[in-house]
N, C-alpha and C positions, 0 to 999 in steps of 0.2 A: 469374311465377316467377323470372327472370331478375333482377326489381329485389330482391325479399328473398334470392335469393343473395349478390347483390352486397353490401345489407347484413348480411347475417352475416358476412362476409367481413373489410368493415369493424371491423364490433366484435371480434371474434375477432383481427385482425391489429392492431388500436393498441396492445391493450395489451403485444404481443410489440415493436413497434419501439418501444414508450418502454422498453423492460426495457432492450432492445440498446443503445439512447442511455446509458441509466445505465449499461450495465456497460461500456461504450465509455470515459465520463467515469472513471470508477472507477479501470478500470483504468490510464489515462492518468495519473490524480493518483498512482497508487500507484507507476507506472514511473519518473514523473519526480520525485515527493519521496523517495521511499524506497530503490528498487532505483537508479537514480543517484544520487541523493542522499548515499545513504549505505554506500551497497557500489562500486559501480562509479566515481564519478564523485566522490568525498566534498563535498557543495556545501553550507555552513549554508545560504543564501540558498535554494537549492532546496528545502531540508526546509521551510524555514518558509513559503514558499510552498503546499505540500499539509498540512502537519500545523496544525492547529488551537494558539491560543495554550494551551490550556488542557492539551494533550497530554497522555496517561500514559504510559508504556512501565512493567508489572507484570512484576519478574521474581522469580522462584522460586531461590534459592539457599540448599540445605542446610537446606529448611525453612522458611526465612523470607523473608517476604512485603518486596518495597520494592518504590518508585514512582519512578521517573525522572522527571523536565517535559522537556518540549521544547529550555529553553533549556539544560539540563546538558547532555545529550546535542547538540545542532546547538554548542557550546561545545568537547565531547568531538572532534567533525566535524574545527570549525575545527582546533583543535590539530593534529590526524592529520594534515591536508592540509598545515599550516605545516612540520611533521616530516618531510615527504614526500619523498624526494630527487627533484629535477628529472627524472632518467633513468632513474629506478623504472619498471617497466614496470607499467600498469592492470592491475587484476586481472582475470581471465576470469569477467563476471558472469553466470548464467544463472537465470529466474524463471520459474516455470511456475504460472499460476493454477489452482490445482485444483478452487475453487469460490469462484463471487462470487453473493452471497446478498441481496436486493431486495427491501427491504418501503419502501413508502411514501418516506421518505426518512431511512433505517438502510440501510445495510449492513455486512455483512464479507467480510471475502476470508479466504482460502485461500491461503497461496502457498508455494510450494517453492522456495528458495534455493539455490542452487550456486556455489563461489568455487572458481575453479581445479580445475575437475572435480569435486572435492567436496559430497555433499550439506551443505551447513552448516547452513541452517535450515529448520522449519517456522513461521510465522509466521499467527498471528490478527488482523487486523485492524480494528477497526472504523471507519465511519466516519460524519457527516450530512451530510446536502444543507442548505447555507447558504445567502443569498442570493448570495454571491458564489461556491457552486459546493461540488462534495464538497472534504470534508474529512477525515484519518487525527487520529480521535480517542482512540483509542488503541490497545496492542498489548500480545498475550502473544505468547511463543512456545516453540519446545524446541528448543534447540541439539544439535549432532551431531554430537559428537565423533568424529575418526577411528580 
């Protein structure tokens, strides 16, 4: 009785510590390309390290549909950070995952954006697992205005 506890137990609990492993991974690539990358910490180097060459960023304005790439936006990064006065103080960045979602090797997150107390964004993200690791394949989101 004791050995087929033990393996049920087994099977019941891997596939929960590979889940935690991926959202562990997940969320790491999303802290460190995204929320520093490009809020907190503005890094090109850092984004293109988590976002995929191929990136989308899809935004909705007034109706109409356009497609960012990667390299516009980590370009847009660079600029902002070049613009940046040395004694500017970082902006107060806070992310709250409200849901990171795990099929096979797709995900997306969930994330709540805050800059300087402000909610700023809600953010979709998708991403796959590659051989060298997840990757932010692309994003919608709905900005929030004060």
């Amino acid at each position: 009785m004791k050995t087929r506890f033990a393996c049920l137990l087994v099977l019941v609990a891997s596939p929960l510590a590979a889940g935690d492993s991926d959202r562990e991974a997940i969320e790491a690539v999303v802290r460190e390309a995204y929320v520093d990358g490009v809020h907190a910490r503005p890094d090109a180097a850092a984004m293109r390290r988590g976002f995929h060459a191929d990136f989308r960023m899809l935004v909705l304005r007034d109706g109409t549909l356009s497609a960012v790439t990667l390299d516009e936006w980590a370009s847009r990064i660079e600029k902002a950070a070049a613009e940046r006065k040395p004694d500017a103080p970082a902006p107060e960045v806070r992310a709250h995952f409200t849901s990171v979602d795990v099929t096979g090797d797709a995900a997306v997150v969930r994330l709540e954006l805050h800059r300087n107390g402000r909610h700023a964004f809600t953010d979709y993200l998708s991403l796959y697992r590659f051989p060298e690791g997840w990757r932010i394949v692309g994003k919608t989101f709905q900005a929030h205005r004060p």
